[in-house]
C-alpha positions as CSV (number, residue, x, y, z in Angstrom):
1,X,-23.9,-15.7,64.0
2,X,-20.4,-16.2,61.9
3,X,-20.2,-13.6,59.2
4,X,-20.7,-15.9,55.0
5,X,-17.5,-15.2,53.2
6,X,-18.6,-12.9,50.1
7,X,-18.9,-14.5,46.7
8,X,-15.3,-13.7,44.5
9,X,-16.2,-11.5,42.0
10,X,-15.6,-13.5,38.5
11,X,-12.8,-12.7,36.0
12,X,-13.3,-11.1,33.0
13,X,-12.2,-11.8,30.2
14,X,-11.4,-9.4,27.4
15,X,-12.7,-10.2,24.2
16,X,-9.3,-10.1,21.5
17,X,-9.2,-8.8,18.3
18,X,-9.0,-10.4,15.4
19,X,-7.9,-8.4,12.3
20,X,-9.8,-9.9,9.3
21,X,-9.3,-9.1,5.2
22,X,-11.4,-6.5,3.9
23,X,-13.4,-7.5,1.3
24,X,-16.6,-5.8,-1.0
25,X,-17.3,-3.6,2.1
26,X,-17.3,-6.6,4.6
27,X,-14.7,-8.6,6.5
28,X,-14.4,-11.9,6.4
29,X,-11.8,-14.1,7.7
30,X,-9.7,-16.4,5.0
31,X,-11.3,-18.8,3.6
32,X,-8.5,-20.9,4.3
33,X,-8.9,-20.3,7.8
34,X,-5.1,-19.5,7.8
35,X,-4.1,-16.8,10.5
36,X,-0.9,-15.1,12.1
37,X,0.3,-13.5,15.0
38,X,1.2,-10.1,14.6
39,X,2.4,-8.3,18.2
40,X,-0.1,-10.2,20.0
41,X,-2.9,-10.1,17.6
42,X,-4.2,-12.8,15.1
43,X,-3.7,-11.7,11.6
44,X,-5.7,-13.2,8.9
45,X,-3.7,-14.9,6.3
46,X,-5.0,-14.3,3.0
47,X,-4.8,-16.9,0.1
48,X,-5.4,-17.1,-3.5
49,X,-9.3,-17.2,-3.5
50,X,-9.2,-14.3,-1.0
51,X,-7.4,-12.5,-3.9
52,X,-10.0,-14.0,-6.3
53,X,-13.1,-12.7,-4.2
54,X,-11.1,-9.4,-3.6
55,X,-10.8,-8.8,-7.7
56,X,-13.9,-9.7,-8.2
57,X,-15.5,-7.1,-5.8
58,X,-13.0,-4.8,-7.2
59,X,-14.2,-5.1,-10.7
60,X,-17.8,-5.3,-9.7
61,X,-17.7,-1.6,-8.0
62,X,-15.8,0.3,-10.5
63,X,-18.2,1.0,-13.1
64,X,-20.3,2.8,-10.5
65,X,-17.6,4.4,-8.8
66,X,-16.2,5.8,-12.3
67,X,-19.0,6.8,-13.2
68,X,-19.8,9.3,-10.0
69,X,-19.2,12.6,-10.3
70,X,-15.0,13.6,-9.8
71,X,-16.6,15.9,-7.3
72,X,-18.8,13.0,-5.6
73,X,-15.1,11.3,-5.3
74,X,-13.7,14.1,-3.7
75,X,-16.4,14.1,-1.3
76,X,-15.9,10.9,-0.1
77,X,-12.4,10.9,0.3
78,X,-12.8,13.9,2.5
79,X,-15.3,12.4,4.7
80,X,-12.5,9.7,5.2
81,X,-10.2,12.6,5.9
82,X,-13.2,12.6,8.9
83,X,-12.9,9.4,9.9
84,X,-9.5,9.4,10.4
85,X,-9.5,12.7,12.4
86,X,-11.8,11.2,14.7
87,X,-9.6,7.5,15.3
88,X,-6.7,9.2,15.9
89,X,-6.5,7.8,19.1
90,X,-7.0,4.7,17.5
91,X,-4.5,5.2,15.3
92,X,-1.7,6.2,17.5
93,X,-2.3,3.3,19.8
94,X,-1.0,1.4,17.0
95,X,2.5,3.0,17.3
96,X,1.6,5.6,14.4
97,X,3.4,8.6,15.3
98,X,0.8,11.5,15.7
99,X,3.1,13.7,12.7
100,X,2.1,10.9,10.5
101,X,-1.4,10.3,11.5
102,X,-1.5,14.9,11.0
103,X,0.5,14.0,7.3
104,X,-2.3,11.1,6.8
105,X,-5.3,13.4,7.3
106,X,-3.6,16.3,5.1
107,X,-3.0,14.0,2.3
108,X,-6.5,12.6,1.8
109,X,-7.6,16.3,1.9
110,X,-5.1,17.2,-0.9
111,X,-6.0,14.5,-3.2
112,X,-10.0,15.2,-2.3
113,X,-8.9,18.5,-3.2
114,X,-7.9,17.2,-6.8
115,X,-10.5,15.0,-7.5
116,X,-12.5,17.8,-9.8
117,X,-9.4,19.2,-11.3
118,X,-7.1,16.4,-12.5
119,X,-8.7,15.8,-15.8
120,X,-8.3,19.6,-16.7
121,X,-4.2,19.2,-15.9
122,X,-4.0,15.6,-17.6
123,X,-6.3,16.3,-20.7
124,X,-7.4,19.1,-22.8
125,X,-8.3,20.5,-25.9
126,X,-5.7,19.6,-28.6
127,X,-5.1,22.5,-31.7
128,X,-5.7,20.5,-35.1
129,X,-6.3,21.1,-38.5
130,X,-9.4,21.3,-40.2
131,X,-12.6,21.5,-38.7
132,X,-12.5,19.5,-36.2
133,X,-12.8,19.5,-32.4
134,X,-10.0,16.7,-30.7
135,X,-10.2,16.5,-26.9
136,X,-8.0,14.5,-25.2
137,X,-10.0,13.3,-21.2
138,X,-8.4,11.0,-18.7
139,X,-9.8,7.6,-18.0
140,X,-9.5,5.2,-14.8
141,X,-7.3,2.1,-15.8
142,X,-9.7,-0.1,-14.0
143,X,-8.6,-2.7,-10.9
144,X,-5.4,-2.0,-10.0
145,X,-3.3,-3.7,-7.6
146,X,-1.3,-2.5,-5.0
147,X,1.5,-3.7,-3.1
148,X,1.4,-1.5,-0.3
149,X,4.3,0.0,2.3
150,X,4.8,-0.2,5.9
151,X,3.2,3.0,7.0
152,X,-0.2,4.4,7.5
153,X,1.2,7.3,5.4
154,X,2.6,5.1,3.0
155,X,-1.1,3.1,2.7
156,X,-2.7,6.6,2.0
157,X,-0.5,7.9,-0.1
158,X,-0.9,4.6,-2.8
159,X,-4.3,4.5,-2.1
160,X,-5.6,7.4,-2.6
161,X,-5.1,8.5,-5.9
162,X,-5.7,5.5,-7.3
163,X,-8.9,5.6,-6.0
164,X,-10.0,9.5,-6.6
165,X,-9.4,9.2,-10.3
166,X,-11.9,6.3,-10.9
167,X,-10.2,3.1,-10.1
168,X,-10.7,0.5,-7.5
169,X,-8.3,-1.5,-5.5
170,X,-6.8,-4.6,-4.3
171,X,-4.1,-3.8,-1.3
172,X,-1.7,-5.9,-0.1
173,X,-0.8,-4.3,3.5
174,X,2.5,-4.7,5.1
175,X,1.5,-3.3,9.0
176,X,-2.2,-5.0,9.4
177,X,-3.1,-3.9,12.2
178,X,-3.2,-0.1,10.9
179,X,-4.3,-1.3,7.7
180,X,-7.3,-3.2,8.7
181,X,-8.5,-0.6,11.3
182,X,-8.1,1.8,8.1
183,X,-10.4,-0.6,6.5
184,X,-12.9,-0.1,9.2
185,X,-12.9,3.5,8.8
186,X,-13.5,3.3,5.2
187,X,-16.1,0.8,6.2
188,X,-17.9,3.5,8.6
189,X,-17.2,6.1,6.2
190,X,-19.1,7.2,2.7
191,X,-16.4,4.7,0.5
192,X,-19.0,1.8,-1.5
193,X,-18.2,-1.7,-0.7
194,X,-15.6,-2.8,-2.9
195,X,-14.4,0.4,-3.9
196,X,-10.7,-0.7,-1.7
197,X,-10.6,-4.3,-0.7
198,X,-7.6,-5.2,1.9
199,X,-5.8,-8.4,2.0
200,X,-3.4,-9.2,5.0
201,X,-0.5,-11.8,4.9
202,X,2.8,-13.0,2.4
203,X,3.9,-10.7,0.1
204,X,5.2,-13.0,-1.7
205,X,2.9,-15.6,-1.7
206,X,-0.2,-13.4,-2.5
207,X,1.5,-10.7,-5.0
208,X,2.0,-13.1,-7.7
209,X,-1.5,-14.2,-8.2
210,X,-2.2,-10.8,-8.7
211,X,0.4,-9.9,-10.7
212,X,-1.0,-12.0,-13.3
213,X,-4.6,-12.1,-12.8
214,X,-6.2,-11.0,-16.3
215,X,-8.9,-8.8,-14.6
216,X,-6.4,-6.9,-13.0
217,X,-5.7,-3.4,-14.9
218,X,-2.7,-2.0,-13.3
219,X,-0.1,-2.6,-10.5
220,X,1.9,-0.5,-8.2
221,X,4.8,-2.2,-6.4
222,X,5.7,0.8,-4.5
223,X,5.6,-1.7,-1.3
224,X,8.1,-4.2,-2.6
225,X,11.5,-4.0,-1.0
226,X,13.4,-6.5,-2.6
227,X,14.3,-6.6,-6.4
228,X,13.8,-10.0,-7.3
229,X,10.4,-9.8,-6.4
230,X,9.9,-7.1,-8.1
231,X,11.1,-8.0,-11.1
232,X,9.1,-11.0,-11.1
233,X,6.2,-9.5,-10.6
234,X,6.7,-7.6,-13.6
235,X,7.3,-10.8,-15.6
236,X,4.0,-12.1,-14.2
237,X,2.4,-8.7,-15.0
238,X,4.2,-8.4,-18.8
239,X,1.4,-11.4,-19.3
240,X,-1.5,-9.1,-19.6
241,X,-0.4,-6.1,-20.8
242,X,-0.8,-4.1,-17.3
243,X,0.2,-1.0,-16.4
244,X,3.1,-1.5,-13.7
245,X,4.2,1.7,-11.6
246,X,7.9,0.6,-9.9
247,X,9.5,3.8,-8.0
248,X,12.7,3.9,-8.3
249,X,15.9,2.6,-5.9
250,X,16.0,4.5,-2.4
251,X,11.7,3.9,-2.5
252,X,9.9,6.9,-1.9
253,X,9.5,9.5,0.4
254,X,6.3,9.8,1.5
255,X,6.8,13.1,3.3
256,X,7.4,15.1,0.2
257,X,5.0,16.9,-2.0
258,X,3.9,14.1,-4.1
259,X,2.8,15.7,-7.1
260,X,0.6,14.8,-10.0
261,X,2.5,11.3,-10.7
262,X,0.7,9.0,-8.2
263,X,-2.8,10.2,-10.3
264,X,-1.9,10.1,-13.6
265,X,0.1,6.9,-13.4
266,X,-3.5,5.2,-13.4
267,X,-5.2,7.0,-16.2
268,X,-5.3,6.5,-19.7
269,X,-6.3,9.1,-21.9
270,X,-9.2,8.8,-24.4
271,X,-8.8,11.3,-28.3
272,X,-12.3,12.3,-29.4
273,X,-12.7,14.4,-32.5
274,X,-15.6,16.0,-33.1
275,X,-16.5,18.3,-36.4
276,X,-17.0,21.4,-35.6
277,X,-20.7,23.2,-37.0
278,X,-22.4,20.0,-35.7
């Protein structure tokens, strides 16, 4: 009898990615249903009530997460440090060079390393006279903003300390694709929903909204290349009285030691005085 041709075996199809916004611990696609293409990939495109939803979560986690122990804080960004470790693969699939994935994990160690201590370094007891105790102790700013740069370095390096003194954030990332699989480490990893909230897309059509947003606390355009932008972003900021962090010309090496300025640039400092006997 003839031999029955066998059956083709069917095609698979892979199933794509698509990178989504980061958003109170989830991640939901634009509620504009907007999206890009980014080497291959579809981006979503954030709008303006992504940045509303994003502030909002912000704001609703940072009570809790300033009130946690410095040392709780510390803890968590070293699990990240973790995470991180354990994508690297991940993360150099991207096109990260594996230096800067090394430099990533180092830095989110250092600044857990800091967590407990900055408050001694930025505040203290202050000599005055009478009898009195004054104590001068660093306080988050709140929600702060962040315009972030093109490198998973970069990302960190904005991030982090912003986040390990108290505050919470809204990021605008410039690579997605390394931001939001950051995102899902973060997601996987001990940081509360909320606590950093990623938006992808414009710079310059997002930033703005942000810029001026009244519950927004503080900004940091260390991602913005181009001085017009930055300057109106200032303008826009200059309507509520926030604290705006702009690094200087020739932007910022990432690479160096980055010292206490990325931590402190987020804190305001609270005088108590206190009689002494009492």
């Amino acid at each position: 009898m003839p031999k029955t041709a066998k059956a083709a075996e069917p095609t698979r199809l892979s199933v794509r990615k698509t990178y989504k916004l980061y958003i109170g611990g989830a991640f939901p696609r634009s509620e504009s249903g907007r999206t890009y293409v980014v080497n291959g990939d579809n981006v979503a495109l954030a709008s303006r009530k992504d940045a509303r939803d994003a502030v909002l979560a912000a704001r609703a986690a940072q009570p809790k997460w300033a009130g946690a122990t410095a040392y709780n804080r510390g803890q968590v960004l070293y699990r990240v440090a973790e995470m991180v470790e354990g994508r690297r693969a991940e993360f150099t699939t991207l096109g990260v060079p594996a230096a800067e994935v090394d430099a990533t994990i180092d830095r989110l160690v250092w600044y857990a390393g800091w967590s407990d201590k900055i408050a001694q370094v930025a505040g203290g007891a202050n000599p005055v006279a009478g009898p009195f105790f004054n104590i001068s102790a660093p306080e988050p700013t709140g929600v702060v903003a962040i315009v972030a740069p093109p490198s998973l370095l970069g990302l960190v390096s904005v991030v982090a300390p912003a986040v390990v003194t108290g505050n919470t954030v809204v990021v605008l990332a410039a690579d997605p694709q390394v931001a939001v699989t950051l995102a899902e480490v973060l997601a996987t990893s001990d940081v509360p929903g909320g606590v950093v909230n990623i938006l992808t897309g414009r710079y310059a059509e997002t930033a703005p909204w942000l810029a001026s947003h009244a519950d927004v606390n503080g900004l940091d355009l260390t991602g913005v290349e181009h001085a017009e932008l930055a300057a109106e972003l200032e303008r826009a900021a200059a309507g509520t009285l926030k604290r705006v962090l702009r690094p200087g010309l020739g932007g910022t090496d990432f690479t160096a030691d980055p010292g206490l300025r990325p931590m402190t640039a987020f804190l305001e400092t609270k005088t108590v005085w206190h009689p002494k006997g009492h």
